[in-house]
N, C-alpha and C positions, 0 to 999 in steps of 0.2 A: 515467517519469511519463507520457510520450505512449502509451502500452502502458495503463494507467490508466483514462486518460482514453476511450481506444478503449473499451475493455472495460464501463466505465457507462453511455458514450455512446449505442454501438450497443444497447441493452436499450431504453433509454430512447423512442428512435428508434421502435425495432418496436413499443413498446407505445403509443406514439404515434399511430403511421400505424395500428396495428390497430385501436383505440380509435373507437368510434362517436360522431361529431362529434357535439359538443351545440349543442341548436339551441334556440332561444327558441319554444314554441311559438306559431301565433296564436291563442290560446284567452286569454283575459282574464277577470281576475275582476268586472271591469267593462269595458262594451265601451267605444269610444273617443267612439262616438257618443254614449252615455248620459254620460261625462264632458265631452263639447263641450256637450251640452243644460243640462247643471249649471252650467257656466261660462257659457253663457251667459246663462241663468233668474237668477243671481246679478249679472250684469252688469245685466240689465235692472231688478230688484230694486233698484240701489243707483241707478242712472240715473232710477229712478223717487222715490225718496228724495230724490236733490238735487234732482228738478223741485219735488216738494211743498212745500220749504224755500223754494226760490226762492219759490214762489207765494205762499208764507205773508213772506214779506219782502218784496215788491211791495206788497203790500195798503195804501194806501192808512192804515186805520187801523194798522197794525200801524206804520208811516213816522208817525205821528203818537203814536203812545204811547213810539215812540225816540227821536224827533225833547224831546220833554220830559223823559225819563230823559237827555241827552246820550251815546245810543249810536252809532256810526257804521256804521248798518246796508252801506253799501257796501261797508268792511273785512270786516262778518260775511258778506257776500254773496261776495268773494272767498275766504275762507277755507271755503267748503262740501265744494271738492275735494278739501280735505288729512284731513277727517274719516274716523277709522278707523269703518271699518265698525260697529258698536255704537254707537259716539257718534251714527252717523249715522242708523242707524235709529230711538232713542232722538228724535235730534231729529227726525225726518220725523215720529212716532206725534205729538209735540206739533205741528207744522207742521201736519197732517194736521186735528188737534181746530181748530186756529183756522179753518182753511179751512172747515172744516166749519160753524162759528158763524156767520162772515162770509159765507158764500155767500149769492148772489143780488143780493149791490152794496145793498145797503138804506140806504137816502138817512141813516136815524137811526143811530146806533151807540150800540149795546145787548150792550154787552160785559160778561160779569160777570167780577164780582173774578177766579172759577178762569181764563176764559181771557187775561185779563191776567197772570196770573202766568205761565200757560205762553207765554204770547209772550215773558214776558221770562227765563223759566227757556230756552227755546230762543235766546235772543240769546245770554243767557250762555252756553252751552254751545257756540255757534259762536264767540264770541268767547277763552276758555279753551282748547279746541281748537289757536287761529289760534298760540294763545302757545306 
């Protein structure tokens, strides 16, 4: 048996040692650089998402159209970070339209019907999210 074992072994060995090491080469189909850029262009993407929600739940009227629906906009404000990506983008394009209504602080508020739904379609969807 040990006779055997010699006689597989030693083959094995020499075609082994003869065998040209395979090596990884550094060549990428994507470099590492252009994957760090991705990730982080994606980072900034979604970091710019939660700012715009935030901003869009700060507002002033947007705290007074919740404040009378009985929403707890501070619950929906904490759950911004747990949003999958989709969801979150979804709600930034809404965050994004109220901001964009409301800009400039204007003393009167002159919100039409569509952007009151998307304030409170982006509540509900941070809210449902949270759950």
């Amino acid at each position: 048996m040990r006779t055997m074992t010699t006689l597989l072994s030693a083959p094995l060995i020499l075609i082994l040692g003869l065998a040209t090491s395979v090596r990884a080469e550094d060549r990428h189909a994507v470099s590492p650089s252009a994957i760090a850029a991705e990730v982080s262009s994606h980072a900034n993407t979604l970091d710019a998402d939660r700012d715009a929600i935030r901003e869009a739940l700060s507002r002033p009227e947007v705290r007074a159209v919740a404040e009378r629906t009985a929403i707890d906009l501070d619950r929906a404000a904490a759950s911004i970070d747990h949003l999958d990506s989709s969801t979150l983008a979804r709600a930034a394009a809404s965050a994004r339209q109220v901001n964009a209504a409301l800009v400039g602080g204007a003393n009167t508020i002159t919100i039409s019907t569509t952007t009151i739904i998307i304030v409170l379609l982006l509540i509900i969807l941070i809210l449902v999210a949270a759950h």
